[in-house]
Structure formats: C-alpha cells, structure tokens
C-alpha positions as CSV (number, residue, x, y, z in Angstrom):
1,X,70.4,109.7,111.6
2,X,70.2,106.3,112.3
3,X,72.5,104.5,115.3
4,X,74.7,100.7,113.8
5,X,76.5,98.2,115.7
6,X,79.2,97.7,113.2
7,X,81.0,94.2,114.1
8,X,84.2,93.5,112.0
9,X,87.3,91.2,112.6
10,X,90.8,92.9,113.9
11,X,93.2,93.5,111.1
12,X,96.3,90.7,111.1
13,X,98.7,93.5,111.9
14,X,96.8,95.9,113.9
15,X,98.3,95.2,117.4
16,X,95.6,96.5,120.3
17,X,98.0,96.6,122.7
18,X,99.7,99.3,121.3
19,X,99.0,102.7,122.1
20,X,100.2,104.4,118.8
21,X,98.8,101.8,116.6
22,X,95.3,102.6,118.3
23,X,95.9,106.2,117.9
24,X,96.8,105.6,114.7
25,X,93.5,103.7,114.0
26,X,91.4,105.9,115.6
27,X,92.8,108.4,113.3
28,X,91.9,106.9,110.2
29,X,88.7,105.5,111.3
30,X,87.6,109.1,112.6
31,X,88.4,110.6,109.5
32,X,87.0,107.7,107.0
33,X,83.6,107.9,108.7
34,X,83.8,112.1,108.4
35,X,84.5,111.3,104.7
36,X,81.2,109.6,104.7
37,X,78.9,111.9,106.7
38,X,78.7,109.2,109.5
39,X,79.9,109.8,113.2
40,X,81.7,107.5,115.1
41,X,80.5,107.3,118.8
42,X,83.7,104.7,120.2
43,X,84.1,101.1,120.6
44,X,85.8,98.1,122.0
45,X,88.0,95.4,121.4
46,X,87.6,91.8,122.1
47,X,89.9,88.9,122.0
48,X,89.1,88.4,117.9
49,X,86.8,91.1,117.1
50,X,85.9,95.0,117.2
51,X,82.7,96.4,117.6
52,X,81.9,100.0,117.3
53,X,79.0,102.4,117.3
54,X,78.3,104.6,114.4
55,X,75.5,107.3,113.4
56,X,74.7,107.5,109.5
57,X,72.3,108.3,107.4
58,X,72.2,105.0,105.8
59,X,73.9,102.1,105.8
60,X,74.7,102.5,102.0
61,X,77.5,105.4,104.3
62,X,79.2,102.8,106.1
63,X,79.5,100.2,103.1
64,X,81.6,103.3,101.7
65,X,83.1,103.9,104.8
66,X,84.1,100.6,104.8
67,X,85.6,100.0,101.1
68,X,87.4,103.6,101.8
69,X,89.5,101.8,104.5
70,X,89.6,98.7,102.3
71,X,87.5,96.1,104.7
72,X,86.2,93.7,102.9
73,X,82.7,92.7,103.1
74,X,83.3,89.4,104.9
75,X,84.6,91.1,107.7
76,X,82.4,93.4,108.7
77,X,78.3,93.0,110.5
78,X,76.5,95.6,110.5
79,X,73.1,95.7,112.9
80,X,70.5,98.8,113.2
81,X,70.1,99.9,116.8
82,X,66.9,99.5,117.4
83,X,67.0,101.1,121.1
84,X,69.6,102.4,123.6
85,X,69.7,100.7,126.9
86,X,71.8,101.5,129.6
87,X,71.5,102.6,133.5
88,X,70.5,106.4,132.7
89,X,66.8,104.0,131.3
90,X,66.6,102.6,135.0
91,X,63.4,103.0,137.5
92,X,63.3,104.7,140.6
93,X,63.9,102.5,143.4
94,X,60.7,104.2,144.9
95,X,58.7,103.7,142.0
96,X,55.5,101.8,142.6
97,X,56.8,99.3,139.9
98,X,59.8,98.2,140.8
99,X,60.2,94.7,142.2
100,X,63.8,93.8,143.8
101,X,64.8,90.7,141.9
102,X,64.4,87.7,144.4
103,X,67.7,86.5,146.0
C-alpha cells in the first residue's frame, strides 16, 4: 500500500472544537475510507485546514473516498509520501557521525 498526505479545507459547519462533532467525523471518515480499501492512520487540524494520513492502494481509492463523503475536488491535495521521518530515524549520539549542531 502506498502512504498520502491528504490536505483538504474544514467543512463550513464542522466545528473542531467540538468533541461530538469530531467523533462524529471521525466516524464517517473511518468508515468512508473502509468503504474504499484505504486505512486512515489520524490527522490534525489547523486554523483553515485538515491534513490526514492515509494508506491505499491508489490514489484512484481516495478520489472515491472523497466523492463518497461528497468533498469536492477543489478542496482536497493529495501528496504521495515519499519517506517517513520522525525521531525513531535519529542517530546515535555515539555514532562516529553525528556532529552536535553548533550553538
């Protein structure tokens, strides 16, 4: 399966303040992607946007995904991930490599 960065604007009336309007998002968002054969890994919020990670097959999957939930294709990026990064990747401190960063 191949890893997206999906990056789509916030719905007019979806308030992300509120706990049972996220619940009730993340409900239909897990089960649209099920629908689809993709696997939603979580996501975050910004001040005018929501970006998530999602496994699929192809991206053909999330386009459906997407028109399932009614998201039109102006509001919605989709990226490949090309490669995780993350603090789990870091050196060893005592690796012959590593250079502190100057301060």
């Amino acid at each position: 399966m191949l890893t997206y960065l999906m990056e789509r604007t916030i719905p007019p009336r979806f308030d992300t303040t509120d706990p049972d309007q996220v619940a009730l998002h993340a409900r239909w968002a897990t089960d649209a992607y099920r629908e689809v054969g993709a696997f939603w890994l979580g996501g975050v919020v910004t001040e005018d946007r929501m970006f998530s990670l999602v496994t699929a097959e192809a991206e053909g999957d999330l386009r459906r995904y997407c028109k399932s939930l009614g998201i039109a294709d102006q509001d919605v990026t989709l990226r490949q991930v090309l490669r995780p990064l993350g603090p789990y990747f870091a050196m060893a401190r005592d690796d012959a490599r590593f250079r502190p960063p100057l301060r």
